[in-house]
C-alpha positions as CSV (number, residue, x, y, z in Angstrom):
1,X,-6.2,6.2,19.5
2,X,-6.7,4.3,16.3
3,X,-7.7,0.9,15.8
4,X,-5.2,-1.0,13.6
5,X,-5.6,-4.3,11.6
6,X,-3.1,-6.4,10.6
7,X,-4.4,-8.4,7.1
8,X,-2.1,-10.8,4.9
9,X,-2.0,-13.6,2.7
10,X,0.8,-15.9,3.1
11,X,1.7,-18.8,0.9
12,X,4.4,-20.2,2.8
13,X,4.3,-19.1,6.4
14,X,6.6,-17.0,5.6
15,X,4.6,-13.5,5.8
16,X,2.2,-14.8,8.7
17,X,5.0,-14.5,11.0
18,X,6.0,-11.2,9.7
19,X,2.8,-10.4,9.7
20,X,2.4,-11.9,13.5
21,X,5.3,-9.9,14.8
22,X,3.7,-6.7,13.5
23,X,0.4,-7.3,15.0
24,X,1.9,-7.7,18.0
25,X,4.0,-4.6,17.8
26,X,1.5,-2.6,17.3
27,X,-1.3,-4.3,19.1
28,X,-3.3,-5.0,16.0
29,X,-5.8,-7.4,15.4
30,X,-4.6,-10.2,13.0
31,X,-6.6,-11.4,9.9
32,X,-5.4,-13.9,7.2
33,X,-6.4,-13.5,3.8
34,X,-6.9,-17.4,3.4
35,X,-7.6,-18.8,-0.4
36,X,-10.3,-21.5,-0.9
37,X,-8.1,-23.9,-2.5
38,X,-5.0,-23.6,-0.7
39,X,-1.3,-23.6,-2.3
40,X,-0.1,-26.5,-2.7
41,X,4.2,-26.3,-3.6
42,X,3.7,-26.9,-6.8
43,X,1.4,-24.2,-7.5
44,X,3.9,-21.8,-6.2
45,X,6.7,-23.3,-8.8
46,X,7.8,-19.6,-10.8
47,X,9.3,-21.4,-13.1
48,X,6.6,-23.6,-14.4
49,X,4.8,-21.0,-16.9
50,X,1.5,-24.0,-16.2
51,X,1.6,-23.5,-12.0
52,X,-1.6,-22.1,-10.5
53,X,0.5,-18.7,-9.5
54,X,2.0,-18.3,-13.0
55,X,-1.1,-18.8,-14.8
56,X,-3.1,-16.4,-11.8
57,X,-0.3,-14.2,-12.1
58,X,-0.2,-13.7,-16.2
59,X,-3.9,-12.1,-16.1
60,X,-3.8,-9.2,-14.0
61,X,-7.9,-9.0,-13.9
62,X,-8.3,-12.8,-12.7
63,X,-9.3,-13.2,-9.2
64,X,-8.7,-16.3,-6.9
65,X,-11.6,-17.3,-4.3
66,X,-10.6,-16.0,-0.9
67,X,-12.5,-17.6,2.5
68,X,-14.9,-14.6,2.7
69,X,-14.7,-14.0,6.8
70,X,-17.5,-11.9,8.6
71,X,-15.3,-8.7,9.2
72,X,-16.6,-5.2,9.8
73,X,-13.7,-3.2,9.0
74,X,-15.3,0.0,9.4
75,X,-14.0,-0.4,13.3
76,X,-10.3,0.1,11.6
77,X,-8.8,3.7,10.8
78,X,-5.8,1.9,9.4
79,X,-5.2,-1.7,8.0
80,X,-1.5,-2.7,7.8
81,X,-1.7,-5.0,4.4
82,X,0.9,-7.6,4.1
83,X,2.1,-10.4,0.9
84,X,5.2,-12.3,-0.6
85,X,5.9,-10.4,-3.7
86,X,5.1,-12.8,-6.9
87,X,6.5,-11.0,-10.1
88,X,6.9,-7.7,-8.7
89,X,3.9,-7.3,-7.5
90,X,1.2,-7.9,-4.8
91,X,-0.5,-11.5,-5.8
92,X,-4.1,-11.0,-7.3
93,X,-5.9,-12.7,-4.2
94,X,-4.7,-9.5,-2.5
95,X,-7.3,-7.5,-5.2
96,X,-9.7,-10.1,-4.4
97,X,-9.6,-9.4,-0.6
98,X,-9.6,-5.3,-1.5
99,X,-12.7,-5.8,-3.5
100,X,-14.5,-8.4,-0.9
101,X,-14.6,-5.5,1.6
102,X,-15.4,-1.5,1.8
103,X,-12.2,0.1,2.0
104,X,-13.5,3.4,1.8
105,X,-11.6,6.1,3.8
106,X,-9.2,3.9,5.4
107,X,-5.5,4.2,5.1
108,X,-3.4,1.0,3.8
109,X,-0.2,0.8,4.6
110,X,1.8,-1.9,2.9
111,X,4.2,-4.4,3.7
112,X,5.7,-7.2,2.2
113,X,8.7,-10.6,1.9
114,X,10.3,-10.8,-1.2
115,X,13.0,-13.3,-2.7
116,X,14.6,-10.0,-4.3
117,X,12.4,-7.5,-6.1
118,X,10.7,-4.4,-4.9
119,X,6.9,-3.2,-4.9
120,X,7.3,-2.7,-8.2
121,X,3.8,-1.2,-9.5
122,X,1.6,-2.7,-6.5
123,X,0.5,-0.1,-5.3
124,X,-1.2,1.0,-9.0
125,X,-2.2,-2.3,-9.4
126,X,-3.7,-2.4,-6.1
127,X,-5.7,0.7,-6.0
128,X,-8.1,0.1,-8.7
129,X,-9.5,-2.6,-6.0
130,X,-9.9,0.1,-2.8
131,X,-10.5,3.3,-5.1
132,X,-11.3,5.4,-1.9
133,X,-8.7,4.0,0.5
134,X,-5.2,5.9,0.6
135,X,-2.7,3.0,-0.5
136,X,0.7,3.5,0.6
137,X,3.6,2.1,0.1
138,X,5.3,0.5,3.6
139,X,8.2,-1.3,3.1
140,X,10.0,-5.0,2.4
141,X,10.8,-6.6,6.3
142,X,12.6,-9.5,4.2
143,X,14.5,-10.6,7.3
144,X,11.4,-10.6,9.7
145,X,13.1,-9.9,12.4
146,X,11.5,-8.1,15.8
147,X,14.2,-5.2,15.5
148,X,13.1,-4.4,12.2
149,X,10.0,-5.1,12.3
150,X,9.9,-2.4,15.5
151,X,11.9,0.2,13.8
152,X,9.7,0.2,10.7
153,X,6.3,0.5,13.1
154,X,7.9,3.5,15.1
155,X,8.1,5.3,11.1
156,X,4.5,4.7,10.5
C-alpha cells in the first residue's frame, strides 16, 4: 500500500479544507505549505497591479519564503499537491515548496480552487521545480464538497 501526502498552500482557508477533506478521504498525512510573512487581504487584492500576489505573480522566477518544516518525504510514493489558482496558474510559493524538498521519483498529483479559470500552464510551470517527479494534472474541486471530493479520489 502506498503512503500518500496531502501538501497545500492556502491563502484563505479556502483550499485547507479541501485539502482536509482529501486527506481524510484517502488517509493521508496533511502538510501546509505555510509562507513566512503570511497574506494579509490586501496582498491578495488581483486588482491592485502593487499587491504582494500581483507583484509575486508578474515574475515567474521570484520565490516567496515558505516555513521550511523537517519533512522526509522520501516515506511518500505519492504527494497529492493542492492551491487557489492566482492568474491561471499554481502561485510561485508552490515552486518554492517543489524546490525546498527532493521530489525525485514521486508522483504529484494536482488539485486545486479556482474563482473561474483552469490549470492553465501549471503543470509546465511547475515542473521545472521537481524535474524528476511525474506532475500530473488532478483536477479543480471548486465546490469542496465530500461527494466530490470522494468521487475524484476513487479516479486517482
Amino acid at each position: 500500500m502506498s503512503k500518500k501526502l496531502v501538501a497545500f498552500f492556502s491563502a484563505s482557508g479556502t483550499t485547507k479544507k479541501v485539502a482536509q477533506m482529501i486527506a481524510e478521504e484517502v488517509k493521508a498525512d496533511l502538510f501546509e505549505i505555510e509562507p513566512k510573512v503570511p497574506y494579509t487581504k490586501a496582498d491578495l487584492d488581483w486588482m491592485n497591479k502593487k499587491s504582494r500576489s500581483s507583484v509575486e505573480m508578474s515574475d515567474k522566477k521570484y520565490r516567496p519564503e515558505i516555513m521550511k518544516k523537517k519533512m522526509d518525504m522520501s516515506s511518500y510514493d505519492e504527494i497529492l499537491l493542492g492551491f487557489p489558482i492566482w492568474w491561471y496558474v499554481a502561485p510561485t510559493i508552490v515552486n518554492t515548496f517543489l524546490e525546498a524538498y527532493d521530489f525525485g521519483g514521486k508522483k504529484i498529483v494536482l488539485f486545486a480552487t479556482s474563482g473561474g479559470s483552469g490549470f492553465g500552464n501549471t503543470v509546465k510551470e511547475l515542473q521545472p521545480s521537481a524535474p524528476d517527479a511525474v506532475i500530473t494534472e488532478g483536477s479543480l474541486l471548486n465546490r469542496g464538497t465530500k461527494k466530490e471530493i470522494s468521487e475524484w479520489v476513487k479516479s486517482l
